[in-house]
C-alpha positions as CSV (number, residue, x, y, z in Angstrom):
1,X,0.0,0.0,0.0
2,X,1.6,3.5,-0.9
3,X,2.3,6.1,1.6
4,X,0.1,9.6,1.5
5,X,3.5,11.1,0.7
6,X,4.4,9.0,-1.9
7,X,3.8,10.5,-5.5
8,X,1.4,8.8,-7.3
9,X,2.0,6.7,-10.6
10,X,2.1,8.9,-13.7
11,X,2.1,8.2,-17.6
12,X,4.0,11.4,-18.4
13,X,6.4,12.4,-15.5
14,X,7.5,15.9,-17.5
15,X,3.7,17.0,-17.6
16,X,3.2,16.0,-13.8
17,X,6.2,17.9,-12.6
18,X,4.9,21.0,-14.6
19,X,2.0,20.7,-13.3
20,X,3.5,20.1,-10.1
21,X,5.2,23.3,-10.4
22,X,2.3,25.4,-11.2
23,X,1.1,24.6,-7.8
24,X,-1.3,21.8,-8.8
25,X,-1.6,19.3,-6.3
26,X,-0.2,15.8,-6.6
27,X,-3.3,13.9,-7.5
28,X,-4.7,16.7,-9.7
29,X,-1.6,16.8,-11.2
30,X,-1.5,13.0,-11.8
31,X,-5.3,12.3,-12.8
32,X,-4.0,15.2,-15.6
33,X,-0.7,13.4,-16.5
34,X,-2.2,10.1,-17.1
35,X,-5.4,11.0,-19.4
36,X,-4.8,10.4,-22.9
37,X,-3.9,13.0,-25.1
38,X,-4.2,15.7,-22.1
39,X,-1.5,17.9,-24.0
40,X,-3.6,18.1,-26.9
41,X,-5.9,21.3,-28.0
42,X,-9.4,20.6,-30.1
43,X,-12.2,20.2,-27.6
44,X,-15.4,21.7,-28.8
45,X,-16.9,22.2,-25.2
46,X,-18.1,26.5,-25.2
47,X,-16.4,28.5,-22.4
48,X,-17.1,29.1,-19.4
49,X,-18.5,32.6,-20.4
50,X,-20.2,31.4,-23.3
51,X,-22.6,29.9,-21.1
52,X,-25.7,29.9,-19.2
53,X,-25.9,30.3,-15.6
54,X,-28.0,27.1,-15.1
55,X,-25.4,25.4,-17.4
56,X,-22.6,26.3,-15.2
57,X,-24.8,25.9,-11.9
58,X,-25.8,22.3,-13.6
59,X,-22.0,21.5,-14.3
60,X,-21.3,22.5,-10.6
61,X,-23.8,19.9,-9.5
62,X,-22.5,17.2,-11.3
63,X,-18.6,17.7,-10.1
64,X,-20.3,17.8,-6.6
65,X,-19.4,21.8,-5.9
66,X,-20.7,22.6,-2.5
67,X,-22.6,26.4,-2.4
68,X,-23.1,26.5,-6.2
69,X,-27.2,27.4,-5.3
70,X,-26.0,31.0,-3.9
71,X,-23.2,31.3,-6.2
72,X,-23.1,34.2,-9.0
73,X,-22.3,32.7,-13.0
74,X,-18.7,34.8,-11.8
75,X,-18.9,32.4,-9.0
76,X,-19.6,29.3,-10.3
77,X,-17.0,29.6,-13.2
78,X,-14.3,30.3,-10.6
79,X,-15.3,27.4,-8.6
80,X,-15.4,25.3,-11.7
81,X,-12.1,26.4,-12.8
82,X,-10.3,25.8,-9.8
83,X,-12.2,22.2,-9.1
């Protein structure tokens, strides 16, 4: 079983230390570092800005952000941005 300290098992150690280094922390950094093509631009998803308020409060819901219900769409894209 692996220590809380240990750092975890990663697919691409240059992309975890980067992210490491930005101040991500050491799962975040490795859930990042192991997803395929995570380095990769194309994703068709609109910004955060581009949409609704009840899309982002909906989005918040399903990543289980607590407080979303009083949060402003200034809120709620921070919160998502930062989960």
């Amino acid at each position: 079983m692996a220590k809380k300290n240990d750092i975890p098992s990663v697919k691409n150690e240059e992309q975890y230390e980067a992210l490491r280094d930005k101040g991500y922390s050491k799962e975040k950094s490795a859930r990042i570092a192991n997803t395929p093509d995570s380095g990769k631009k194309g994703g068709k998803a609109d910004t955060y800005e581009d949409r609704t308020k009840d899309e982002l409060y909906k989005q918040a819901k399903k990543v289980g952000i607590d407080g979303r219900s009083n949060m402003s769409k200034k809120e709620l894209i921070k919160a998502l941005r930062n989960n």
